[in-house]
N, C-alpha and C positions, 0 to 999 in steps of 0.2 A: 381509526384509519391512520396510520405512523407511516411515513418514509421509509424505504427498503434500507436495509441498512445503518439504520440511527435508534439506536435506546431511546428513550423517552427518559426527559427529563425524570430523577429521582433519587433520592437519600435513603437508602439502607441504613445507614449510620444511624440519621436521624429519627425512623422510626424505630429504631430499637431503642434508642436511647427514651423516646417518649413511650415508648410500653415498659421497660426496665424502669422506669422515673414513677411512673403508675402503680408501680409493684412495692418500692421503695417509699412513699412515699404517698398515702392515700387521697391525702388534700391534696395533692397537684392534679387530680382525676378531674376537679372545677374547673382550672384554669386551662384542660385541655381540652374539655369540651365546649368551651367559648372558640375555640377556635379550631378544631377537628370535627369533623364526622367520620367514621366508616369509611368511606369512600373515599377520603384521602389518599389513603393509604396506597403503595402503589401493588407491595403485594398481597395476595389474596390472604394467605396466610396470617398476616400482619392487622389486616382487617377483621379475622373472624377472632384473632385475641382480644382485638379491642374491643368489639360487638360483646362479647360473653364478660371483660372486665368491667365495662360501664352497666353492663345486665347486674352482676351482683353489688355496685357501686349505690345502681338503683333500691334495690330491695334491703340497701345498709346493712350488707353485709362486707365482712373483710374482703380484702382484697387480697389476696397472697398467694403463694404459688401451689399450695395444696388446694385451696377454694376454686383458685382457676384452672387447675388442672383439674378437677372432678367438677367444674362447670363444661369445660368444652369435651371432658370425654361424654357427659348426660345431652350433649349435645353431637352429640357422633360426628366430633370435629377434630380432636384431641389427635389424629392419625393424620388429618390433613395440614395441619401445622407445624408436623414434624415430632410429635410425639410429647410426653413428657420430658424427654432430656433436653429439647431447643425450649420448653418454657422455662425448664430451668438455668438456662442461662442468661435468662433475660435481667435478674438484677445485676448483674454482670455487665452490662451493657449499659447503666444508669451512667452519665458522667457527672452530673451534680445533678438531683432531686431540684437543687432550688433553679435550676437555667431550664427545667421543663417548657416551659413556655416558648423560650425562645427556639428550642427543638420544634415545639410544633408549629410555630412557624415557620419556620424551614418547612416541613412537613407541605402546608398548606400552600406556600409558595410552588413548590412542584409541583403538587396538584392541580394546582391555577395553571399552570404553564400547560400543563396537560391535557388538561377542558379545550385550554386558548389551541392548543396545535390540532386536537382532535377535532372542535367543530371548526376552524379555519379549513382542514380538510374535507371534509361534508361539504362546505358553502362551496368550497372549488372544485368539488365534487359536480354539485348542483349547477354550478354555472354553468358547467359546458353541455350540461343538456339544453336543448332549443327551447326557450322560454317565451311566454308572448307576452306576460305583464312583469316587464324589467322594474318596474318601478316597483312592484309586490315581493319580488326577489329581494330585491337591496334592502327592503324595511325586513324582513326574514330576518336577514343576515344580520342588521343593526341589533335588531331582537334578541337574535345567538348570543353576541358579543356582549350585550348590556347585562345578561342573567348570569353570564360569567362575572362584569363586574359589581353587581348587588350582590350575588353571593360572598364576592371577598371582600365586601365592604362590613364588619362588625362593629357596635356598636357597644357602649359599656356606661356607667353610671358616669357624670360630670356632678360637678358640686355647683348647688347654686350658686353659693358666693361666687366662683367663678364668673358666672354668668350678671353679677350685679352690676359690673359697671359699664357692660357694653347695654346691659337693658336700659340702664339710666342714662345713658347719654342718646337710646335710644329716641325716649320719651322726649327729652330734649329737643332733638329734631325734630320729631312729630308736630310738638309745641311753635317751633321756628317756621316748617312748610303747610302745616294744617292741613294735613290731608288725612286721606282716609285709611286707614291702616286696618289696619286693624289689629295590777295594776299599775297602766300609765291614764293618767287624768285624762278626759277629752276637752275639760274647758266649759262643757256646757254641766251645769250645776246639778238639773236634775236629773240629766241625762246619768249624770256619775253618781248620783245618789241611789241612782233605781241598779245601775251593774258592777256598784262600787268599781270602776274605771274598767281600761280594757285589760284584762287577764292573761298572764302569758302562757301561752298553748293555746289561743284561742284563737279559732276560723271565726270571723265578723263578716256578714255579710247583708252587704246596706243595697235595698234595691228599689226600683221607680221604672216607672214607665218610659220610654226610651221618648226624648224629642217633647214630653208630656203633650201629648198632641198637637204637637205642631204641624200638620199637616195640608195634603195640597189632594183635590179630585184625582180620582184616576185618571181623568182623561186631559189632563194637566202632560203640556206637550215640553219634552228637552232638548236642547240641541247638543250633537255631538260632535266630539273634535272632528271627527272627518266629514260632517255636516249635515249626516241625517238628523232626521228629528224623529224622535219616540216618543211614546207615552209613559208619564213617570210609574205605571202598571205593567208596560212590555218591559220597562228597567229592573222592575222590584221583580219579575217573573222570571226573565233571564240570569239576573244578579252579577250584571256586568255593565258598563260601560263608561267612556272615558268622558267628558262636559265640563262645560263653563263655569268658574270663580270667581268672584270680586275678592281679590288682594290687596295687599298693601296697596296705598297711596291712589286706589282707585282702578287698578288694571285689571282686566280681564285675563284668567290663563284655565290651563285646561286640567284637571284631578280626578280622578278616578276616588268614588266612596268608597267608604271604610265597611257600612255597613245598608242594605235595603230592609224596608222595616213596612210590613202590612197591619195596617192599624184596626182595620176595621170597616164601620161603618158611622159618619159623625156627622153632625149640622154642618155645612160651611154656606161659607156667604161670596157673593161675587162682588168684585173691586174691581172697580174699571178707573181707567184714570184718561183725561184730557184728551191727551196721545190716542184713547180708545183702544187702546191694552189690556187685556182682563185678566182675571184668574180664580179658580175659585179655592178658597184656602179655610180651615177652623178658626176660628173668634183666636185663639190662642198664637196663633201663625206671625213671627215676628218678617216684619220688612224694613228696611233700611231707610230712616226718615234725615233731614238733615241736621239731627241730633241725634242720630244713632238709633239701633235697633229698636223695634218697639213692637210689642203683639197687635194684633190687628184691631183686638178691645180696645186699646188709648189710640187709636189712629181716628181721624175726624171726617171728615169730606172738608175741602178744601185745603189738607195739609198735602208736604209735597215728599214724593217717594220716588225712592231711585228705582231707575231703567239703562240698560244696555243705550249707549248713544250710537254705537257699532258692537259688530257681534262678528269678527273677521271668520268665520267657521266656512273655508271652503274646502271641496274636494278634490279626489282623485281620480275619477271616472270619467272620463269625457263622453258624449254620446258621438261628437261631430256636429260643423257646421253646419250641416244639410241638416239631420234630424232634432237638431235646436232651433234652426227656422220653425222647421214645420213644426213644432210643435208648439211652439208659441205662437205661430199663427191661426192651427186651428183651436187652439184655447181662446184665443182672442177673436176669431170672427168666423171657427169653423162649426160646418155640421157636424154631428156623431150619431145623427142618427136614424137617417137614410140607409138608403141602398148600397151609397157607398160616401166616402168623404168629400168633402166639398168645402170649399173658402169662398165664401164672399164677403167681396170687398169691393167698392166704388173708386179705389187710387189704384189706375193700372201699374205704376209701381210695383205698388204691394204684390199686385197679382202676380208680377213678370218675374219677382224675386222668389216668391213662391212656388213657380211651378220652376225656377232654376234650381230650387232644392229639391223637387222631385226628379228633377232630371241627372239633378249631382249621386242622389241614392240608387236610381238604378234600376229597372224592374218596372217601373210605374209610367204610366203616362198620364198626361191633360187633357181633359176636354171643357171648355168655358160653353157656357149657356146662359139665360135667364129663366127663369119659373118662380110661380108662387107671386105673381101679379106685382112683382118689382122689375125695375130695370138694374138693378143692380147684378153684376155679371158674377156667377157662381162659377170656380177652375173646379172641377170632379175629378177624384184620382181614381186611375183601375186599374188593376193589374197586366202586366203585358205575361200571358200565357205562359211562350219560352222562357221565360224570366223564373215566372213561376215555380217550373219543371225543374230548373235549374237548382233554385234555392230549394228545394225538397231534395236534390241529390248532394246539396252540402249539406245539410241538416241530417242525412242517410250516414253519411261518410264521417260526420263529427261522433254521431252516436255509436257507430261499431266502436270507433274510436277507444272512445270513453268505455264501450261494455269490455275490450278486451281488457285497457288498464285496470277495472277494477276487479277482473278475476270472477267476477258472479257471471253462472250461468244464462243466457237468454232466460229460460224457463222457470226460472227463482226470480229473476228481474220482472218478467213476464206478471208472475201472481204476488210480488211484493207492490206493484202497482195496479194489480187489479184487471189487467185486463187480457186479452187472448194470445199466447202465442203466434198466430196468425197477424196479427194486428202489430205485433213488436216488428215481424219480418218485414211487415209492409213498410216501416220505418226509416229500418233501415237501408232497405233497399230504394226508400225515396219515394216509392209510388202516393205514400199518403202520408200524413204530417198528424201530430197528436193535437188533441183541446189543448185550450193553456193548461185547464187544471193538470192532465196529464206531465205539461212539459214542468211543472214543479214538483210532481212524485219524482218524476225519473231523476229530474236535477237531486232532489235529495237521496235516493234510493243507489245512486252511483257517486255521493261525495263532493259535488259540484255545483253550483250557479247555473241557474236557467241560460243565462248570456253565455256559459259554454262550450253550449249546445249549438252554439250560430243564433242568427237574428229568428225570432217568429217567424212561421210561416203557418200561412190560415188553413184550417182544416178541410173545410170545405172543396172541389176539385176545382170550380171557377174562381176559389175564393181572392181575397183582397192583401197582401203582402201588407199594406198601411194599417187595413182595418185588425190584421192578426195583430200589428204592433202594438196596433193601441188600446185591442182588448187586454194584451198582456201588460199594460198597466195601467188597467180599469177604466181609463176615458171613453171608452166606445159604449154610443148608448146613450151618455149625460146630456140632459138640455144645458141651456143656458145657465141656470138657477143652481146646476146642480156642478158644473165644471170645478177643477182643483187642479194645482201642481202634483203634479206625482212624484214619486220616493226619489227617483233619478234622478230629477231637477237639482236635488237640495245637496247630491255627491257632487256634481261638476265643480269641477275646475272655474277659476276666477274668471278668463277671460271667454268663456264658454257661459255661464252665465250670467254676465254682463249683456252679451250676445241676447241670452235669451229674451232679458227684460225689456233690452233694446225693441226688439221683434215684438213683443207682449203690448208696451204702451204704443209701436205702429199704429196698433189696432184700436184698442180705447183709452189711449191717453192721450195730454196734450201737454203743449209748451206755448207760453207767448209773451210778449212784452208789449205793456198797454203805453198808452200814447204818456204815461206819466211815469216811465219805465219802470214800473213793476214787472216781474217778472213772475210769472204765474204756470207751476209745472203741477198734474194731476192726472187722476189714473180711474177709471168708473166700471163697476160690475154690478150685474142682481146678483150673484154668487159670495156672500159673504164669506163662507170658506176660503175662495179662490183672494179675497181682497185681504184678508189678515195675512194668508200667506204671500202675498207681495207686498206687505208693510213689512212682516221677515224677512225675506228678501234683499230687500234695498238695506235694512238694519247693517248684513254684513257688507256694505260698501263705507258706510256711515253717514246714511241718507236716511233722515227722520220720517218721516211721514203721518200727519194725522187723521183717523180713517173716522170718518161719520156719517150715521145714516139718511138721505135724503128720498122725496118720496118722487116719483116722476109718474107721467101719464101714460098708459098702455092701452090705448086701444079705446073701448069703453070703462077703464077702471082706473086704477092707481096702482104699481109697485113701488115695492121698496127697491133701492141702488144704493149697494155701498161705496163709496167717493174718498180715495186718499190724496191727501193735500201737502206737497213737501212746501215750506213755508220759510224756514231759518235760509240764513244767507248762505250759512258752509253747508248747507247739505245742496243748499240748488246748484250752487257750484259742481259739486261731488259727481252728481245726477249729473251734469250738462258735460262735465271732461272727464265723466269712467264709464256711463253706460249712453248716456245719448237717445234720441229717437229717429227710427230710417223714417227718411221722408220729409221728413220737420227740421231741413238743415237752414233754410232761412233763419227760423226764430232761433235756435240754436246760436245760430253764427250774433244776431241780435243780443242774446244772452250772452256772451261770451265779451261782446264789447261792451255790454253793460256793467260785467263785475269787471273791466277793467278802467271803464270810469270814476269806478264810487267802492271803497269798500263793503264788503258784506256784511251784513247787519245780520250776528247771531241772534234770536228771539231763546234761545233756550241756555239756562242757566246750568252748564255743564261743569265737569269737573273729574282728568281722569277721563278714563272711559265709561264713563256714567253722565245721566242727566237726569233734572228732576221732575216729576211729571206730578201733577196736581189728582189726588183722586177728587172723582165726578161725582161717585156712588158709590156704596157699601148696600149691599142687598141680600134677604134671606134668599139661599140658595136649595132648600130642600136638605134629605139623609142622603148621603153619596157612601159611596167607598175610597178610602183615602190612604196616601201613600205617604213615606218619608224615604229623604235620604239623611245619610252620617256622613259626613264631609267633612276631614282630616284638614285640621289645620285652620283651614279660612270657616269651614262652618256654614258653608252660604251656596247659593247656585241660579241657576237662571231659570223661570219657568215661566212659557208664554210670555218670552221678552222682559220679564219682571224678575230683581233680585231681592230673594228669598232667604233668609235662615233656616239655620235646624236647630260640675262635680262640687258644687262645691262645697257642700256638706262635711266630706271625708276630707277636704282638701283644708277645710277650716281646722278641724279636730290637728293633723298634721303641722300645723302652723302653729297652734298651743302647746301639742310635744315637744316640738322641735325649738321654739322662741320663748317659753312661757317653763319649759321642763329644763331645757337643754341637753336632750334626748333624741339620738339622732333617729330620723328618717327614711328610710327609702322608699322611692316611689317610683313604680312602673306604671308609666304614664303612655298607653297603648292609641291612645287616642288624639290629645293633644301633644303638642310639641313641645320640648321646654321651654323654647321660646315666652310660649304662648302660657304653661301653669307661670311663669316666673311675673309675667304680665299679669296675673290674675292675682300672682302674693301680694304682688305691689298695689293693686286695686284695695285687694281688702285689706294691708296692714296700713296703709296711708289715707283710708277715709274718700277717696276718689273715684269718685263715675267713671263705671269702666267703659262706657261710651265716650268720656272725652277723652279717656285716656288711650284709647283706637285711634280717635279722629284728630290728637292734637291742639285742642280745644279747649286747652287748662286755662286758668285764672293764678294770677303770681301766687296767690296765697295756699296751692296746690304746691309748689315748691317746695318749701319748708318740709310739709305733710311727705313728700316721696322721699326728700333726703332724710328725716329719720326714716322711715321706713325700708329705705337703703339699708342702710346702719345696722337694724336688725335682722334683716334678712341678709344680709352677706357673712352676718357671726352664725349666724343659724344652722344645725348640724343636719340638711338637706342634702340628699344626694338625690338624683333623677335619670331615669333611662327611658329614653323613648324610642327603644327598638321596638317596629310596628311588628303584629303577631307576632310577638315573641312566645316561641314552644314551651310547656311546663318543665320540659329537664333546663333549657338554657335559663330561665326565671331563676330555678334552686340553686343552678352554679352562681349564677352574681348574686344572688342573696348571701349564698356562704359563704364567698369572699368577703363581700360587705361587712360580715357580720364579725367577721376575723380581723379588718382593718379596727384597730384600735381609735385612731384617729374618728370612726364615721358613730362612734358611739351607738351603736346600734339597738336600739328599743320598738320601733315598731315599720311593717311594710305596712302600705297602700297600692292596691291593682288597681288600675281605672284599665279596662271593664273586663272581668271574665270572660264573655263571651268571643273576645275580640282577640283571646291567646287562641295558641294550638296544642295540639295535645300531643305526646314525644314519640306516639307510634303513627301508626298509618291507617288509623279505624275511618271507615267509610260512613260509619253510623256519627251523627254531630249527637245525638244523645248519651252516647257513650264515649265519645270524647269528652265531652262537658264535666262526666261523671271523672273521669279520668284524671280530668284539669282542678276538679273542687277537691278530690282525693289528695291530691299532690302538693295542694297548698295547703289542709290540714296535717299531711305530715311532715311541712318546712315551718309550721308553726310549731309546731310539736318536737322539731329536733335541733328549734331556735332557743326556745324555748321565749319567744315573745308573739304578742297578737299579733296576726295577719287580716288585717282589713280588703275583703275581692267589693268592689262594685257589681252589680247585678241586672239586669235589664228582667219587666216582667212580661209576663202575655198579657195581648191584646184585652183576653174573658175578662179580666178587671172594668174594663170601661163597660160592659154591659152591666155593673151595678148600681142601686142607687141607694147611699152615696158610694162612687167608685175608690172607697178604699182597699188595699189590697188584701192578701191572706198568703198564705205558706206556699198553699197551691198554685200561687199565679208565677212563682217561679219560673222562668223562661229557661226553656230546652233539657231541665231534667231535675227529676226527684231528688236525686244522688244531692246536689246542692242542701235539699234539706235536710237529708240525714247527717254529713260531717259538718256541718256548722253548727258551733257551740252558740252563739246570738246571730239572728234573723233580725233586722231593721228596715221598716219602708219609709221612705218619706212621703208623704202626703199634703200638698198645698189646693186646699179647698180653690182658692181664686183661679186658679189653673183652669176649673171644670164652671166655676160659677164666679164669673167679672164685680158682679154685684154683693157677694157677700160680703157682709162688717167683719170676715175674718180675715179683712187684706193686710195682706206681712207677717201672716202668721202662718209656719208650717207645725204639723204634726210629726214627730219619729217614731213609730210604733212597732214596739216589741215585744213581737210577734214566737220568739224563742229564746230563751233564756236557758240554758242545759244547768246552770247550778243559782238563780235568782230569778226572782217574776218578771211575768210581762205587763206590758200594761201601757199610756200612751205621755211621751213628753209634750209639750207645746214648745218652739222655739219660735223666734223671730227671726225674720226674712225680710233681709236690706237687697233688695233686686239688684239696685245701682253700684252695689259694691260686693255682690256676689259674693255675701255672705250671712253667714246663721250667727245668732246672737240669744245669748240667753232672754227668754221671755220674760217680762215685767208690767201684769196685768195693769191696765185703766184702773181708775178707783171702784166703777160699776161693776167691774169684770170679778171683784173680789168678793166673796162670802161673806155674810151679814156676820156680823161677831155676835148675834145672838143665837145664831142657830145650831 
C-alpha cells in the first residue's frame, strides 16, 4: 500500500551493483547473504537472479554468467528477467567487488524503509475502521513495527577478548553489590587417544539429554506476562508463551523459552516450603539456595530457597466494577448451587453493595429472604424477563455479525458445530441462546473469543443472565469446598483486581490491631484451591502471605480450613494502602496509625525481588509426567511461586584448542549469550564456583585466580556469535568468512545446539529440516576442511532404560544426524539418575561412532562447581591389580 504518486524508496544502482559483484566475485556471495534476502530486492526481476545465484552458490557450484543463465532458463525465469543479454550485463554493473557489502546495505536499507512505509500504511489502514479493543490495536501495531526492527537488526561473530574487560570488571561489581546475578587435540587424554584428536572434515556430534532431567509435574502451574497462569503441560503443548525470570541482581522480568521439552514420565518429590508453597519437581531439579543453584538431592529440609516476594503480573482485560464485586462476593459467601444465586451475609453493608452491583449490570433484580434455619439474610438474583429478551437479541445481532465477516456459510457453520440449522436461525434471530459448550465452538469455528459474541446469556427461556455467566466460567454448581478464582480474575487490570481481593477478604477475611498493637491481617477457606490462589494473588501486589492448614468444627465432625497469614511489616502495609477491606475501615484506619507510629518490622530476609523461604518437607511424590522448559539466557523461571532452573563439555575441549593449541575457534552459541559462555570460560579457567561467581560472593584469593585467567582468555583465538536460530545457509556464510580472516586462525567450530538452528528452506516437516541442518554442517566441515563440533539433544526412550545410557537411536528428531556424522558422542553422568552412586564426579563420553577408529567408553571427571571435565585419575582401589 504506497501513496498515489511516490516511488517507494529504492536503488537500482545498487542492486545491480550487488548482483554484478556476485558474479565478479564469488566469495562476496557470504558477505551478502548476511545481510540480503530475496525480498530485498525491490525488483522482481532482481530477486529471481538472486534466488537462482545463491541456489547454485548453495550446491558449490560456479557462479557465472553461463551457469546462471542455464540456472534461470531450467527455471523458466531466464525471459522474465530480461533475457540473457540483461544477465549479461550484470558484471558490467560491478563497481568494486570488494565494496559489495556496502551495496547491500544500501540494498537492505531501502527495503527497511519499505516494510516501514508499507505496514505504517496497513496500521493507518486499520485504524480507521471502528475498533473496540484500542489497547489490542496499539500492541498489533507495536508488533508490526518491532519485526521490522529485529529483522534489520544482524548479528555477527565478536571476539572474546573483546569481551574480557568489560566481563572482568563485571565480576568486580558483582563482588562490590553481592547480589544475584547471575587432528586438533581435545585435551582430554584418553578421549585423544581412542580418535587420535578431532579430524579435519569431520561432523562431531556430542549429545545428552536435554535439562538431564531436570524437571517439574505437569500440573506444575506458570504465570504469564499478561497474568494468566497455565500449566507447564498447556505450555509444552502449545509451545508458546511469554513468563517470569530471575535476573541479574535479583529482578524479575519476563522471556519467552527457547525450547518446550516432554520428558516423560519420572519419580518426583513434593517441597513445600514455610510460606506453604509447593512444587512437585525430579531429585535432580536445581532451585536457587542462598549459595546458589543446587539439585534438589543436596537441598535439606531446613535450608532456605528462593520465592518470588512479588510477582507484578497484571492484565489487560477488565471485567468492570459491578461484575468484580459480584464475583468476589459470591466466591466469598455465595451460593452456586440452587435454583438461583444467592449472597449471604450477616453485614447489611455487604448486602446493599451487592445488590448495587447487580443493579449497576443490568437485567437482574434482588430479592433478600432467610431459609435453611438461619437468620442470616440470603439477596437471590433472577433474572428480569425483558432484560432477558433483550440480551438474546444482542447476542442475535453480534452473531450474524460475526457469521457475515467471516464469509462461512450458515449451513457449514451450522454442521462444523454440530448442530441443526434450525437451531443457528434461532440464534440469530435471538429467540434462543446456545449451551456454553456451544458458544465456544462457534467462538472457535468463526476466529473469535467467546466475550465477542456479547455477555452469556442462559439457554434455558426462564433462565438466569448471572447463572449463564457463571457457568461460562465454571463456578455454577461448586460447593464451598470446591470454589476457585477463574481464568478472568488473573487477566485484570491492577486496579480492578485490587478491587476484587478487596470484596473477597469482605467476606472471610480479617484485619485488627490487638490492644498491644499488633496488627493482625488474614484470609480463611475449606477450599484449598481457592486459598493458594489468593496467596498468588496478593504475591503480585507484594504482599507475602503464609497459608497453613487448620482443622475447625463442622457440625458433628471436624474439617479442614485453609488460613493465610500476611505477617511481615512491608507486606501489611502493602495489603492496608493497595487493596484494603470494605467494611473494616475502622481497624484499617487503626492500622494505618499504627505503621505510622513504629516502623515496620520486615520478618523475611529478602533480597531484590526474591525472598528466602525455609523448606518444611521434601516428600516422595509418586511417577508423574513431567515437563521442562529451555530458558535463554537467565536459565530459570517461576513455578507455583517458586524459582526454578533448567555445555560444558564441547565448551571445555574449545578452551584447549583455542588456549592450550592456539588455534582459533568459532563458536555458535544458539542458546547462551556471550555474555554468559565468556562467564563460564572464566569459571573454568580460574578455578572459581560459578555460583559465587553469579551471586558475587568471591573470597580475595578469587582475584589473583580471575585475573590470570583474564590474561588468557583475552589472548585466546575465540570468536562467538550468538545469533538466536540462526538458519543453516546464514551459519556457512559466517563460517567462510571466519575461516578467511587470517587473524581468527581458524581450526575448529562448535554449535551449541542443533536442534535450536533453522533450516535455509521452508520445510514444514522439523525431521527433515534437522536432516537438512546435519547435511549442511557435514558439508562446511568438508569444504573447511576442519572438524565441526553440533551439540545434540536426545529422546526422552533413553530414560526408559536401565541403566539409562544412550545409543545411536535415541538421537532427537532424525536418523539423517546418524548417517553424516563421522563421531557420535554421549555424555553420561551416572549421579544425574542415581544421587547415591560412588561414581560421583565422574562422567562417562561414549563413543558410539567412529567412521574411521573404534568406539568404546572414556571416563572423565566432572568439577560441577566449575563446569568443567577434567581428565580422569583413578583412586588407588579403582586401579587393576598388577597381578592380573
Amino acid at each position: 500500500m504506497e501513496p498515489v504518486g511516490k516511488v517507494p524508496p529504492q536503488s537500482l544502482d545498487a542492486e545491480l551493483a550487488v548482483l554484478g559483484g556476485m558474479l565478479v566475485d564469488n566469495n562476496a556471495i557470504d558477505r551478502v547473504v548476511e545481510v540480503l534476502s530475496a525480498d530485498d530486492f525491490y525488483r522482481e526481476a532482481h530477486r529471481k537472479i538472486f534466488r537462482a545465484a545463491v541456489d547454485l552458490y548453495e550446491r558449490r557450484e560456479p557462479v557465472d554468467l553461463l551457469t546462471l543463465t542455464e540456472a534461470l532458463r531450467s527455471r523458466g525465469e531466464l525471459a522474465d528477467v530480461g533475457g540473457a543479454a540483461y544477465v549479461s550485463e550484470l558484471p558490467d554493473r560491478a563497481l568494486a567487488a570488494a565494496n559489495v557489502s556496502f551495496y547491500a546495505r544500501i540494498v537492505h536499507d531501502k527495503s527497511t524503509l519499505r516494510r516501514v512505509i508499507s505496514t505504517a500504511a496497513e496500521i493507518a489502514a486499520q485504524g480507521y475502521e471502528a475498533r473496540e479493543n484500542v489497547g489490542e490495536f496499539v500492541d498489533q501495531a507495536e508488533q508490526a513495527m518491532f519485526r521490522i526492527a529485529e529483522k534489520k537488526a544482524r548479528q555477527s561473530f565478536v571476539r572474546v577478548g573483546s569481551l574480557i574487560r568489560d566481563t572482568y570488571h563485571k565480576i568486580e561489581e558483582l563482588y562490590e553489590r553481592k547480589e544475584m546475578v547471575t587432528g586438533v587435540a581435545t585435551g582430554f587424554r584418553d578421549l585423544d587417544a581412542m580418535t587420535a584428536g578431532l579430524q579435519p572434515s569431520d561432523l562431531i556430534i556430542v549429545a545428552g539429554r536435554p535439562s538431564m532431567g531436570k524437571c517439574l509435574s505437569a500440573d506444575a502451574e506458570i504465570v504469564l506476562a499478561d497474568g494468566s497462569v497455565r500449566t507447564i503441560e498447556d505450555l509444552v503443548r502449545r509451545q508458546d508463551g511469554m513468563l517470569w525470570t530471575l535476573g541479574a541482581g535479583g529482578i524479575l522480568r519476563t522471556i519467552r523459552p527457547s525450547a518446550f521439552v516432554d520428558d516423560g514420565k519420572k519419580p518426583v518429590f513434593r517441597v513445600t516450603t514455610r510460606l506453604g508453597r509447593s512444587v512437585k519437581t525430579t531429585l535432580v531439579h536445581p532451585f536457587l539456595g542462598v549459595d546458589g543453584w543446587k539439585p534438589l538431592s543436596d537441598i535439606r529440609v531446613g535450608d532456605r530457597v528462593a520465592v518470588p516476594r512479588r510477582l507484578p503480573a497484571f492484565g489487560d482485560q477488565p471485567l468492570g466494577v459491578a461484575r468484580v464485586k459480584i464475583l468476589a462476593y459470591l466466591i466469598g459467601d455465595g451460593s452456586l448451587t440452587g435454583r438461583c444465586p444467592g449472597f449471604t451475609n450477616g453485614n447489611p453493608w455487604l448486602r446493599l453493595d451487592f445488590e448495587g452491583a447487580i443493579e449497576e449490570w443490568g437485567g437482574l433484580s434482588v430479592r433478600e429472604h432467610t431459609s435453611g434455619g438461619t437468620r442470616t439474610p440470603t439477596a437471590a438474583v433472577s433474572t428480569d424477563l425483558p432484560a432477558l429478551a433483550a440480551a438474546r437479541g444482542a447476542f442475535g445481532r453480534a452473531l450474524r455479525r460475526r457469521i457475515r465477516a467471516s464469509g462461512i456459510s450458515a449451513r457449514r457453520l451450522a454442521s462444523a458445530i454440530d448442530v441443526s440449522p434450525g437451531s443457528l436461525t434461532h440464534w440469530c434471530q435471538g429467540a434462543t441462546s446456545p449451551a456454553v459448550s456451544h458458544r465456544g465452538l462457534l467462538a472457535a469455528a468463526l476466529s473469535c473469543e467467546p466475550d465477542d459474541l456479547g455477555p452469556a446469556v442462559p439457554q434455558r427461556r426462564h433462565g438466569n443472565l448471572l447463572t449463564a455467566w457463571l457457568e461460562s466460567l465454571g463456578l455454577w454448581g461448586k460447593s464451598a469446598g470446591g470454589k476457585f478464582v477463574p481464568d478472568a480474575v488473573f487477566r485484570l487490570p491492577r486496579e480492578e483486581l485490587a478491587l476484587f481481593l478487596n470484596r473477597l477478604f469482605a467476606c472471610d477475611g480479617w484485619i485488627c490491631v490487638l490492644a498491644t498493637g499488633q496488627v493482625q491481617i488474614g484470609y480463611s477457606t475449606i477450599s484449598e484451591r481457592l486459598a493458594r490462589q489468593v496467596q498468588h494473588l496478593l504475591l503480585r501486589f507484594g504482599v507475602i502471605a503464609r497459608l497453613r492448614r487448620r482443622w475447625m468444627r463442622y457440625r458433628d465432625t471436624r474439617r479442614a480450613a485453609f488460613q493465610l497469614d500476611v505477617t511481615d511489616g512491608l507486606s501489611m502495609r502493602t495489603f492496608v494502602t493497595e487493596i484494603g477491606i470494605y467494611g473494616k475501615e475502622e481497624p484499617l484506619r487503626r492500622a494505618i496509625e499504627r505503621f505510622e507510629e513504629a516502623s515496620s518490622r520486615n520478618r523475611m530476609l529478602t533480597e531484590g525481588d526474591v525472598c528466602w523461604d525455609e523448606i518444611v518437607s521434601i516428600e516422595p511424590a509418586g511417577i508423574e509426567q513431567v515437563y521442562d522448559l529451555t530458558v535463554p539466557k537467565t536459565h530459570n523461571f517461576i513455578a507455583n511461586d517458586v524459582c526454578v532452573h533448567n555445555t560444558s563439555f564441547c565448551l571445555n575441549i574449545a578452551e584447549h584448542v583455542a588456549i592450550e593449541n592456539k588455534t582459533g575457534v568459532g563458536i555458535f552459541s544458539l542458546e547462551m549469550s556471550k555474555e554468559q559462555l565468556v562467564l563460564r570460560l572464566f569459571c573454568s579457567q580460574a578455578g572459581v564456583d560459578l555460583n559465587k561467581l553469579r551471586t558475587g560472593f568471591l573470597a580475595a584469593k578469587d582475584f589473583p585466580k580471575l585475573a590470570l585467567a583474564a590474561g588468557r582468555i583475552e589472548d585466546a583465538p575465540i570468536w562467538v556469535d550468538d545469533t538466536p536460530a540462526i538458519s543453516s545457509l546464514e551459519l556457512r556464510a559466517k563460517a567462510r568468512r571466519l575461516a578467511r580472516d587470517r587473524e581468527a586462525r581458524l581450526g575448529l567450530i562448535v554449535v551449541d545446539y542443533l536442534q535450536l538452528m533453522r533450516g535455509s528452506g521452508s520445510s514444514d516437516n522439523r525431521e527433515q529440516e534437522i536432516s537438512e541442518i546435519s547435511r549442511s554442517l557435514k558439508a562446511l566441515a568438508k569444504e573447511l576442511n576442519l572438524p565441526v563440533i553440533a551439540l545434540s539433544q536426545l529422546n526422552r526412550q533413553v530414560e526408559n532404560r536401565n541403566p539409562p545410557k544412550p545409543r545411536m537411536a535415541d538421537l532427537r528428531e532424525s536418523g539423517a544426524i546418524e548417517q553424516d556424522a563421522d563421531v557420535i558422542a554421549f555424555i553420561y553422568r551416572e549421579e544425574q539418575y542415581d544421587p547415591n552412586t560412588p561414581r560421583k564426579g565422574q562422567a562417562d563420553i561414549i563413543i558410539a561412532k567412529q567412521r574411521n577408529g573404534p568406539t568404546g567408553e572414556v571416563t572423565l571427571a566432572f568439577l560441577d562447581s566449575y563446569t568443567r571435565f577434567e581428565n580422569f585419575t583413578p583412586e588407588p582401589e579403582d586401579l587393576p591389580d598388577a597381578g592380573a
